[in-house]
N, C-alpha and C positions, 0 to 999 in steps of 0.2 A: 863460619870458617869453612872454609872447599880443603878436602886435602886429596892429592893423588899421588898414587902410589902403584905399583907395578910388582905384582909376585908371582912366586912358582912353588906349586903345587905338587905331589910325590904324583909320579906317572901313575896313570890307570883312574888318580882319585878327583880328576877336574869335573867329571860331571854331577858329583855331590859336593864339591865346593862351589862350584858354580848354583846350585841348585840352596846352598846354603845361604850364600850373595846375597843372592836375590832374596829372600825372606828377612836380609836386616833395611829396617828402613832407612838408617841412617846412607846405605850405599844409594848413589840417585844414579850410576852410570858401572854396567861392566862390560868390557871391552875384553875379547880373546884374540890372544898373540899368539904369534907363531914366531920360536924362536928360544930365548934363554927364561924368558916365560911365559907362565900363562895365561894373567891376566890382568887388564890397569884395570883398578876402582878407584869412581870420583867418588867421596864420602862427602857430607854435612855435617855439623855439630856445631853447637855455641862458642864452645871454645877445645883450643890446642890441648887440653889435657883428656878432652873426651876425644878427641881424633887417637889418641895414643893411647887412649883406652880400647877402642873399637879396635886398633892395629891390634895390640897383644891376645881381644879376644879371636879377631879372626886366624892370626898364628897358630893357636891353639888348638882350635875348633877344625880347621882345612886344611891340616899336613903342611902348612906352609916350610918348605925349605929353604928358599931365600927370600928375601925384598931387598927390592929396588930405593934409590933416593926419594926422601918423604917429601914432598911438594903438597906446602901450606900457601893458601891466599883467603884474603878476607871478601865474605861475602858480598861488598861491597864494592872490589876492582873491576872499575869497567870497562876493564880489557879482559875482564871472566867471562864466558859466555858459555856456562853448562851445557852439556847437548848439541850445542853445534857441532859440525862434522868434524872444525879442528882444534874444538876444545875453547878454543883462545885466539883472540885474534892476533896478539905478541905471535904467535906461534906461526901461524901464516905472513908474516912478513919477513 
């Protein structure tokens, strides 16, 4: 399972959340916004209950003060293309 998701982090604290991120291996992509927040992460896991697991621990872990809508797709859509520039190709058309 791919999940993306988009959150926002307490001012001043994005550079040890980001710095957190990066240390789980489950996250394979994190993106800094500018804007309402701070940052997308593309996640992995085998299935949707450990994506919503990883969610609650990053919440906890990185001041998280909001998120964004949870975007699940199966590793398998091949209209998924992790790492490319636009994510997905759905998304560029």
């Amino acid at each position: 399972m791919i999940g993306l998701i988009m959150i926002k982090v307490t001012p001043a604290m994005e550079r040890s959340a980001y710095i957190d991120l990066q240390s789980r291996p489950e996250i394979i992509k994190i993106y800094r916004l500018f804007g309402e927040f701070s940052f997308l992460l593309v996640m992995r896991a085998r299935e949707r209950s450990h994506l919503d697991q990883l969610l609650e621990e990053i919440k906890v872990a990185n001041h998280v003060l909001m998120t964004g809508p949870f975007l699940v797709s199966s590793d398998q859509d091949p209209n998924l293309e992790v790492g490319s520039p636009g994510l997905c190709r759905v998304c560029q058309s």
